[in-house]
C-alpha positions as protocol buffer text, in pm:
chain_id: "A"
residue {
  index: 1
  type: UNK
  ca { x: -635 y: -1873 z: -719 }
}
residue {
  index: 2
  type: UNK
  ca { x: -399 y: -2199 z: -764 }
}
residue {
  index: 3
  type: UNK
  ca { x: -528 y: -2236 z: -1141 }
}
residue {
  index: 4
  type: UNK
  ca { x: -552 y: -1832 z: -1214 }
}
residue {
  index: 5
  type: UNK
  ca { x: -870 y: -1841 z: -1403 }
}
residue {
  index: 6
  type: UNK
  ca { x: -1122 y: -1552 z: -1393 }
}
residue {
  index: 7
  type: UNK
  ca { x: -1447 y: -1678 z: -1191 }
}
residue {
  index: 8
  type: UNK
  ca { x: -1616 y: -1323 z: -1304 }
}
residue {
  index: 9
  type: UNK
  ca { x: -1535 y: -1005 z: -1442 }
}
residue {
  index: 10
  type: UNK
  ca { x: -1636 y: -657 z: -1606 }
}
residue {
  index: 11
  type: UNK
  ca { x: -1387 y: -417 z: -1756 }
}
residue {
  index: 12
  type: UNK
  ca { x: -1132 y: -653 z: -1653 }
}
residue {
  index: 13
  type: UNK
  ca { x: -850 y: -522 z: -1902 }
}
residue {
  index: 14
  type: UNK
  ca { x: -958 y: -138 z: -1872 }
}
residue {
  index: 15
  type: UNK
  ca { x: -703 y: 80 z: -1794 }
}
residue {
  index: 16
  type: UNK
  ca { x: -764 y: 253 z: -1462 }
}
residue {
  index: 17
  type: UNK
  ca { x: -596 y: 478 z: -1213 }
}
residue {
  index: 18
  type: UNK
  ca { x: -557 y: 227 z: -886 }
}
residue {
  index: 19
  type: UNK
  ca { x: -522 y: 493 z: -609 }
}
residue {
  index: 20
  type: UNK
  ca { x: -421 y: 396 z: -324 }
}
residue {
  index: 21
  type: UNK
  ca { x: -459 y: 17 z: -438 }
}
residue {
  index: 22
  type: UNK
  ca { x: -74 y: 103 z: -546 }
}
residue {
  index: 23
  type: UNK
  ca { x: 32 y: 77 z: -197 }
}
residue {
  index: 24
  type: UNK
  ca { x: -46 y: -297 z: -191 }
}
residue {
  index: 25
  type: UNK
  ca { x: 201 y: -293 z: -444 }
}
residue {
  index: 26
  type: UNK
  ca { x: 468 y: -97 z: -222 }
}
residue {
  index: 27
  type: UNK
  ca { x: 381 y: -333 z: 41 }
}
residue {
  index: 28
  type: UNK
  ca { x: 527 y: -590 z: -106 }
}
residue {
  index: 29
  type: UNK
  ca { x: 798 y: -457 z: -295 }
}
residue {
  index: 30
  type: UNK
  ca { x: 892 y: -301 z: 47 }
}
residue {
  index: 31
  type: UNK
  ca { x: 883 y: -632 z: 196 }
}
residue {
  index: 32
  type: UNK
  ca { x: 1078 y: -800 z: -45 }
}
residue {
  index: 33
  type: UNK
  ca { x: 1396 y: -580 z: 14 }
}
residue {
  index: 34
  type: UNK
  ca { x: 1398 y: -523 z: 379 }
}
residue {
  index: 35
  type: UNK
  ca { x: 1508 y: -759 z: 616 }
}
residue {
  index: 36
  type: UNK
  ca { x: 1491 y: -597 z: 1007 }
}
residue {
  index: 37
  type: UNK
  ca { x: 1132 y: -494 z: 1100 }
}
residue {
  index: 38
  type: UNK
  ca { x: 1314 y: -308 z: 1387 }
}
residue {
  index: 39
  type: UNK
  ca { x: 1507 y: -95 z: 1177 }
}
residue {
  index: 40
  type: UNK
  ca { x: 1436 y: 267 z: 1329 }
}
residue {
  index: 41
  type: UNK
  ca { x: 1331 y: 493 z: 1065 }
}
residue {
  index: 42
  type: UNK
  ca { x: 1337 y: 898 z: 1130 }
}
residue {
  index: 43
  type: UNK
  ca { x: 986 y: 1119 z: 975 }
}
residue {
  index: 44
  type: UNK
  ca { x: 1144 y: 1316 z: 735 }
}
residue {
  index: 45
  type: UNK
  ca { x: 995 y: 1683 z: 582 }
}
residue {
  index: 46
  type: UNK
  ca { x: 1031 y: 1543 z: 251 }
}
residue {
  index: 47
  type: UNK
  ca { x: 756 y: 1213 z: 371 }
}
residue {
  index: 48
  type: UNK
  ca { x: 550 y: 1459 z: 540 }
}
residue {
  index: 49
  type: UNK
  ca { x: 535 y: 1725 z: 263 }
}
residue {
  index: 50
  type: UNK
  ca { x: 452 y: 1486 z: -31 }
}
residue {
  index: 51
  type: UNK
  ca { x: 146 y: 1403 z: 154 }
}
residue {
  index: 52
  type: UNK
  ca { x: 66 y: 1698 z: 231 }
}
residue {
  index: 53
  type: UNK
  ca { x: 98 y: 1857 z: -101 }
}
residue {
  index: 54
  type: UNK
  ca { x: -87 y: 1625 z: -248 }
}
residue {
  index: 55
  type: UNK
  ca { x: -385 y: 1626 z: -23 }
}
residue {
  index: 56
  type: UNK
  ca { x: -337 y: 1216 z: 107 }
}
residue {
  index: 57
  type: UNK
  ca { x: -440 y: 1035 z: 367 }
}
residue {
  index: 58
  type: UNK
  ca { x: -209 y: 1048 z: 680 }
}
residue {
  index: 59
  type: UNK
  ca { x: -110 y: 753 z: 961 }
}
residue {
  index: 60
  type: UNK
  ca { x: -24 y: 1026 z: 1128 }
}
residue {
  index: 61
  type: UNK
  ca { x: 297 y: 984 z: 1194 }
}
residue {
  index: 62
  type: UNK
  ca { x: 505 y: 1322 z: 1275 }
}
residue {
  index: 63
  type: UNK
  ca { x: 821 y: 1488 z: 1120 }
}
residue {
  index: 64
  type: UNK
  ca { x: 1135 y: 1357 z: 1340 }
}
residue {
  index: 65
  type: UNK
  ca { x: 942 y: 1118 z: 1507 }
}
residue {
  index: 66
  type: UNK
  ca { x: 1168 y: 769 z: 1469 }
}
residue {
  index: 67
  type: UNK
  ca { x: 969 y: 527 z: 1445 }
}
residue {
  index: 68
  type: UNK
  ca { x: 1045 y: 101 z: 1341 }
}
residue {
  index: 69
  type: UNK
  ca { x: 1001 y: -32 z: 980 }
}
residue {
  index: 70
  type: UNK
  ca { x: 747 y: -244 z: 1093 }
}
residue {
  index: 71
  type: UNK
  ca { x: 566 y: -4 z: 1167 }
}
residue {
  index: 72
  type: UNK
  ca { x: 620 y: 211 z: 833 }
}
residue {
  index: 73
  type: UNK
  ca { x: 460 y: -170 z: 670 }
}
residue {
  index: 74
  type: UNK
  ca { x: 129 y: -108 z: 925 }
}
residue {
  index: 75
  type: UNK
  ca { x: 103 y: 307 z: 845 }
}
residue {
  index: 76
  type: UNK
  ca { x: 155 y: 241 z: 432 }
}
residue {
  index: 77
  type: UNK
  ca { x: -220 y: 102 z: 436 }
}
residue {
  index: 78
  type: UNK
  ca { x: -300 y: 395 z: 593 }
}
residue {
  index: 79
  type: UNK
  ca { x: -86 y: 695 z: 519 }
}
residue {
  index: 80
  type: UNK
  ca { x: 119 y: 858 z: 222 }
}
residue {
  index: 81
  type: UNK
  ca { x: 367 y: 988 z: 505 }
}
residue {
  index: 82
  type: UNK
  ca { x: 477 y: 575 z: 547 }
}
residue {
  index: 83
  type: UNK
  ca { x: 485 y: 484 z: 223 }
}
residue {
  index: 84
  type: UNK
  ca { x: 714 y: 736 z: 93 }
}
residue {
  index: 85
  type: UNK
  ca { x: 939 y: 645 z: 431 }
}
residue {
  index: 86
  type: UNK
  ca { x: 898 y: 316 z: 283 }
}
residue {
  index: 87
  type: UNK
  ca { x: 997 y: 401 z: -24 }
}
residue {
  index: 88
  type: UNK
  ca { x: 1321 y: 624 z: 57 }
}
residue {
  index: 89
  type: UNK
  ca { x: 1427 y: 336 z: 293 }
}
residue {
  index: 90
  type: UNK
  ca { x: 1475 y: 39 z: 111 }
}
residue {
  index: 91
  type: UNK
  ca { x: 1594 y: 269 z: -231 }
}
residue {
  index: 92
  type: UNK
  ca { x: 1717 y: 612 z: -104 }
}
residue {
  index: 93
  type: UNK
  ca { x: 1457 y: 800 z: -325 }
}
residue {
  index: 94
  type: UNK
  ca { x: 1065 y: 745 z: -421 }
}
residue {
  index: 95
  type: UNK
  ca { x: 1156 y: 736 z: -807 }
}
residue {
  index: 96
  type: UNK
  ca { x: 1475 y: 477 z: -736 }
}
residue {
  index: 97
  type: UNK
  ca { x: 1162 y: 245 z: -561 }
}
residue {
  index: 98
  type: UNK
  ca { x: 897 y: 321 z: -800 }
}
residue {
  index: 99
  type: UNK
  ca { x: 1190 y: 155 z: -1070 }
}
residue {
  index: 100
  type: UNK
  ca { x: 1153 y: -154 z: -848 }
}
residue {
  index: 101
  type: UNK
  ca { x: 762 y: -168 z: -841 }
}
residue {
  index: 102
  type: UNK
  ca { x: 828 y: -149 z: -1226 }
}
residue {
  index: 103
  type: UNK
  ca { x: 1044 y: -402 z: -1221 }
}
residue {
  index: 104
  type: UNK
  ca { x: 808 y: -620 z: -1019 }
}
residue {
  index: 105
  type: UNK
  ca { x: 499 y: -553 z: -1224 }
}
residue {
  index: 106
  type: UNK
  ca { x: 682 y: -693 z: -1521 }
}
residue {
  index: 107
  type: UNK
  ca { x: 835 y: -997 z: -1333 }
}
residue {
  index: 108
  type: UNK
  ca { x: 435 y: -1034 z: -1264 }
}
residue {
  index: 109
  type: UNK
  ca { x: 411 y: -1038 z: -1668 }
}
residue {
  index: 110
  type: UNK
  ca { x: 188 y: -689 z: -1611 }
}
residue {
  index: 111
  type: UNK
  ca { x: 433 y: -471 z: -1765 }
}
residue {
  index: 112
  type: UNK
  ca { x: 259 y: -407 z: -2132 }
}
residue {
  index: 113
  type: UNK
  ca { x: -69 y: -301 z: -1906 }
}
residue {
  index: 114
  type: UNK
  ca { x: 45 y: -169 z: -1621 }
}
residue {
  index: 115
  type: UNK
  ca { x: 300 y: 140 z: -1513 }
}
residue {
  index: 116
  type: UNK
  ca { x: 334 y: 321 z: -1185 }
}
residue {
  index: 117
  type: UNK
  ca { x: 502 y: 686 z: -1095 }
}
residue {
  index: 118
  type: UNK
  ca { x: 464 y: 686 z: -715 }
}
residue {
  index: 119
  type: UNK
  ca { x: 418 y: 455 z: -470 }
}
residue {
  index: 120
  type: UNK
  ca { x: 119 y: 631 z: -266 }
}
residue {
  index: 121
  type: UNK
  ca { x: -143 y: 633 z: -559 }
}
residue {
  index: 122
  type: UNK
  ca { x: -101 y: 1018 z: -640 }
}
residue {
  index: 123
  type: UNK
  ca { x: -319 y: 1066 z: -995 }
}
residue {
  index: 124
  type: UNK
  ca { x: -53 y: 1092 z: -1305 }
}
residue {
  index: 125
  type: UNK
  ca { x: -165 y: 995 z: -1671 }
}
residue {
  index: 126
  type: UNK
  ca { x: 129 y: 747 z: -1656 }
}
residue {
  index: 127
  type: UNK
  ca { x: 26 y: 583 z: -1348 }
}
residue {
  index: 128
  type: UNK
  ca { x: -214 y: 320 z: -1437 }
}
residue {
  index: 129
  type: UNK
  ca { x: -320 y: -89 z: -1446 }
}
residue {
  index: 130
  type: UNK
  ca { x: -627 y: -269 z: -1529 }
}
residue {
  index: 131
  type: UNK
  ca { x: -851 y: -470 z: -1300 }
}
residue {
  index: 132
  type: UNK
  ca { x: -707 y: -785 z: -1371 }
}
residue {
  index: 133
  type: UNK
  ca { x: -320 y: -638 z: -1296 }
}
residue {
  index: 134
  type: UNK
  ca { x: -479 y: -529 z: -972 }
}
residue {
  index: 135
  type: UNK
  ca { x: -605 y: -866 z: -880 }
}
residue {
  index: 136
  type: UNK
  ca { x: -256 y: -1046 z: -997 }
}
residue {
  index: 137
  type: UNK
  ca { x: -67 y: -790 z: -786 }
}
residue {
  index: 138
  type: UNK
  ca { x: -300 y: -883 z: -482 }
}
residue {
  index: 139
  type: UNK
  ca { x: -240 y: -1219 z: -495 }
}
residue {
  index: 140
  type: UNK
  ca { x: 141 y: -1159 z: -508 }
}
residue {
  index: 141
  type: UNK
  ca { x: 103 y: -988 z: -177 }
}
residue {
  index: 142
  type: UNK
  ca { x: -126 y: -1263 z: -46 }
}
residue {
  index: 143
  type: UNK
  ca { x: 131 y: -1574 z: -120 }
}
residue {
  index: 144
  type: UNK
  ca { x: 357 y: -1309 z: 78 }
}
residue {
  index: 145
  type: UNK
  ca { x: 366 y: -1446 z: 472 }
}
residue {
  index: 146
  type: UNK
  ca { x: 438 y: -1054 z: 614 }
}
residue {
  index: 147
  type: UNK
  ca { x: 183 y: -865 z: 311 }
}
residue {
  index: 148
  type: UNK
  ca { x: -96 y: -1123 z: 385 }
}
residue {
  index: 149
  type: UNK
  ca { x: -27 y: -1053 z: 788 }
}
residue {
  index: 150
  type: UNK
  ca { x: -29 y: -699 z: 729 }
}
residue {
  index: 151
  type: UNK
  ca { x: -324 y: -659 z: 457 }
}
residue {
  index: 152
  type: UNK
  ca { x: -560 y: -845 z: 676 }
}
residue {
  index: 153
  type: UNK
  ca { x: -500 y: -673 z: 1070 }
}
residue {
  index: 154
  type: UNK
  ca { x: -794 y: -507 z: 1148 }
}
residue {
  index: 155
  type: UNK
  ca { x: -578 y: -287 z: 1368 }
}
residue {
  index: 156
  type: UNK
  ca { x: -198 y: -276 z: 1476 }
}
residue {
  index: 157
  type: UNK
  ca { x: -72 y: -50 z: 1767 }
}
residue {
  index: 158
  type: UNK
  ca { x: 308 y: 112 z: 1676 }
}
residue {
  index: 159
  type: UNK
  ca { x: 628 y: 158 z: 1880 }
}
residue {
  index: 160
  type: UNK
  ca { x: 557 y: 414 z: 2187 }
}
residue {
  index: 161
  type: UNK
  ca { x: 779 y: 721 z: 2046 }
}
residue {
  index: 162
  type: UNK
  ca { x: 858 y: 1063 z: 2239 }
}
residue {
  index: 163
  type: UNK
  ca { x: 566 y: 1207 z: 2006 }
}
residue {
  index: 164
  type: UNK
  ca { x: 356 y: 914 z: 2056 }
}
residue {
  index: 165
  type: UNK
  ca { x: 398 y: 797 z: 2418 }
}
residue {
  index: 166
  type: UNK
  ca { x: 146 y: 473 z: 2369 }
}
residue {
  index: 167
  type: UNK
  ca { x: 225 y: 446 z: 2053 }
}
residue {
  index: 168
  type: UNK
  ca { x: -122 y: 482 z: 1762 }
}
residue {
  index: 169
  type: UNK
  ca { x: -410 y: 224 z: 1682 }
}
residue {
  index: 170
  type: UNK
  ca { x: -417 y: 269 z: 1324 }
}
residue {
  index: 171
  type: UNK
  ca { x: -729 y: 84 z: 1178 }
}
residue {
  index: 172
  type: UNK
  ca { x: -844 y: -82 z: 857 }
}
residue {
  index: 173
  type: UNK
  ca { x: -1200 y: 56 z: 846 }
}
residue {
  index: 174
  type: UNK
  ca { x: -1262 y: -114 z: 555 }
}
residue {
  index: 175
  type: UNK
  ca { x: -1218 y: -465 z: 670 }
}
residue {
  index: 176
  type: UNK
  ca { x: -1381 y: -348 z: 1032 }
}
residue {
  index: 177
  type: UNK
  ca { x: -1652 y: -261 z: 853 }
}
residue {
  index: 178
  type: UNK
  ca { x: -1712 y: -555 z: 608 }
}
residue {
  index: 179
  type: UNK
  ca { x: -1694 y: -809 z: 946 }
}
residue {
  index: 180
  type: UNK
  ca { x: -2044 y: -601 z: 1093 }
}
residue {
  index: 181
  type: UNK
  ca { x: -2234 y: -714 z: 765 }
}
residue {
  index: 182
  type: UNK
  ca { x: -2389 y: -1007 z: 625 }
}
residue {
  index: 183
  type: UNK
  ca { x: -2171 y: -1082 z: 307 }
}
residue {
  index: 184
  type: UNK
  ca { x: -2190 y: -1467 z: 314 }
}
residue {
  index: 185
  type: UNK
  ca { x: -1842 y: -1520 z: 344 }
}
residue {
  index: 186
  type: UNK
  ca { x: -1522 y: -1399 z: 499 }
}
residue {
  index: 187
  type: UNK
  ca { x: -1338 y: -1118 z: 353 }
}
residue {
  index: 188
  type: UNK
  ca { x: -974 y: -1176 z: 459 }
}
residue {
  index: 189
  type: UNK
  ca { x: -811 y: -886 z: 352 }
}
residue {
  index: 190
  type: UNK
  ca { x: -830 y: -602 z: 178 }
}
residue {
  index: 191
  type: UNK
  ca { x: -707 y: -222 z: 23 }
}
residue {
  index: 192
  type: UNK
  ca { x: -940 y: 32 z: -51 }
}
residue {
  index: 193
  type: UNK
  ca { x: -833 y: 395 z: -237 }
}
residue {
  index: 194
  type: UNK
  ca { x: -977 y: 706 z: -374 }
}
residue {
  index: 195
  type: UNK
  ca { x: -866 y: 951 z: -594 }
}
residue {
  index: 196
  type: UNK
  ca { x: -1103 y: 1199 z: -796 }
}
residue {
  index: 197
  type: UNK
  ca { x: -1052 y: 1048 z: -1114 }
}
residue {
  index: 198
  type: UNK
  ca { x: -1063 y: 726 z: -1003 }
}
residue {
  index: 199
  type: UNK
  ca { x: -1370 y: 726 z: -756 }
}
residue {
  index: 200
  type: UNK
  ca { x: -1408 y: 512 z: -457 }
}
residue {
  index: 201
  type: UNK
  ca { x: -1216 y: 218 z: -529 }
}
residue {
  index: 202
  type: UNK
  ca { x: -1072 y: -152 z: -307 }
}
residue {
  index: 203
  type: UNK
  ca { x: -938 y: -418 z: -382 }
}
């Protein structure tokens, strides 16, 4: 990682859809322009309906339910519903944020391979990196205090809200599920995604 060589790769510079691998992207975008986890944050229709319409995973989070930035960070490994609240947030709109993921991908020098529409992972010819832009943008988020904290909790437990009274484990199955097997090492953290086009995917 300090050096940035390749140790191993296949199709490293293929162009791919990342799925929800993009949200590790919002993550930290997201985290670079907020600065109050607290913040409360109202469920709008408009977060809700863009995961629903385009069949995505939920945190489950509920329209009107206000609910802390924190844990909109938590719910956008999760859920579509927290990443778009994410999104409209920090920029006021998904497309002004998406601009700033842009903008980051080319401050990561991934701009000539790389180029996102939305910040959930939805399918769109234009949305797209390679491999290796996958595995730069993870180690952005990793040299990231707050994405590296949030990337590798097995589970976090949000704010207790009127619709939520004790609040909602949300869970990173994927990293749960890694620590039951025999893989030689420690896997630290982790994004997985899934889109038809793209297959099962993680990074």
């Amino acid at each position: 990682l300090d050096k940035g060589s390749i140790v191993a790769e296949k199709n490293g510079k293929v162009r791919m859809n990342p799925a929800s691998m993009t949200k590790v992207l919002t993550l930290l975008v997201a985290v670079e322009h907020i600065d109050n986890l607290e913040q409360p944050v109202t469920i709008t229709q408009e977060m809700t309906d863009y995961s629903f319409a385009n069949g995505c995973s939920s945190a489950g989070f509920e329209r009107d339910e206000t609910v802390t930035v924190q844990d909109l960070l938590y719910g956008t490994i999760l859920g579509a519903e927290a990443a778009v609240g994410l999104a409209i947030h920090v920029s006021g709109s998904q497309e002004a944020f998406v601009d700033l993921m842009n903008e980051k991908l080319e401050e990561l020098g991934l701009s000539e391979s790389a180029h996102f529409t939305n910040c959930v992972g939805v399918y769109d010819d234009d949305h797209y990196c390679t491999p290796y832009d996958m595995a730069v943008i993870m180690r952005a988020a990793l040299e990231n205090d707050l994405c590296r904290q949030v990337l590798s909790a097995k589970t976090y437990t949000t704010s207790e809200t009127e619709e939520h009274p004790e609040g909602m484990i949300l869970s990173n199955w994927f990293l749960r599920r890694i620590e039951d097997k025999d893989v030689g090492d420690n896997v630290k953290s982790g994004k997985t995604g899934y889109v038809e086009e793209s297959g099962s995917c993680a990074v």
